[in-house]
N, C-alpha and C positions, 0 to 999 in steps of 0.2 A: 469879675462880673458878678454882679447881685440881683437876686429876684428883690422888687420891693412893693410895699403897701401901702396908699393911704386910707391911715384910721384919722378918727375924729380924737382931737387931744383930751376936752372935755366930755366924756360919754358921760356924766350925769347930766349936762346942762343941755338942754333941749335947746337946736338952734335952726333957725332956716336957713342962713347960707352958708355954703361949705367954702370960704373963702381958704386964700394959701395960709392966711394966719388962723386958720381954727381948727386945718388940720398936721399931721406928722408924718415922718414915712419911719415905717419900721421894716429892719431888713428881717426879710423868711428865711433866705437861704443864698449859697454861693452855688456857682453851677462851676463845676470842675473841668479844666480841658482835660482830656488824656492824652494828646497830643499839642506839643508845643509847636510845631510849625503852622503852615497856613495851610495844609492841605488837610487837616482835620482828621475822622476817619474815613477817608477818601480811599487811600491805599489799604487799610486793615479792609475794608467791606471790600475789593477790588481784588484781593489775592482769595477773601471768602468766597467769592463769586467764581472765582476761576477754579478753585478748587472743585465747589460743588458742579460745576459745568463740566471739568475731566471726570468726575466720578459716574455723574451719568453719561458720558461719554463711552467710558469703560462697561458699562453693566448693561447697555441697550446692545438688544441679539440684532445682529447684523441682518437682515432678511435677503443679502445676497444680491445679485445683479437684475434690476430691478427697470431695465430701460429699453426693452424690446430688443438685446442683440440676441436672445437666446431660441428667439423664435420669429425668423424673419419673413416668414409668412403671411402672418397673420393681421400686421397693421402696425398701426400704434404710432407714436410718434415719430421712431425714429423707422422713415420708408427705404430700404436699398435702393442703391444708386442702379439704374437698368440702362 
């Protein structure tokens, strides 16, 4: 696969239409796959993603039991069965 250009073949001769015969295409550059199959970087960015997901995973403080069983008193969502 190729990026590509059209330039004008003649750049001295001043012309009004850009017809397919008055211009060229010159290649810029190639885009390179890193990946030969079809899924791209699907799976490289997929196992990046999982990783940085366990890492914060790992490093966030637990704030503990957080669902109203430690104070049944009081309300909350979760009400005892009476």
């Amino acid at each position: 696969m190729s990026i590509n250009q059209l330039v004008e073949q003649n750049a001295l001769k001043v012309k009004n239409c850009y017809s397919h015969r008055n211009l060229s295409i010159f290649t810029l550059g190639e885009v390179i796959e890193i990946s030969s199959n079809q899924y791209g970087l699907s799976l490289f960015s997929g196992m990046i993603s999982l990783l940085a997901l366990g890492v914060y995973t790992i490093l966030t403080v637990d704030a503990g039991n957080d669902d109203d069983d430690s104070d049944s008193g009081s309300g909350g969502l979760m009400q005892p069965v009476n």
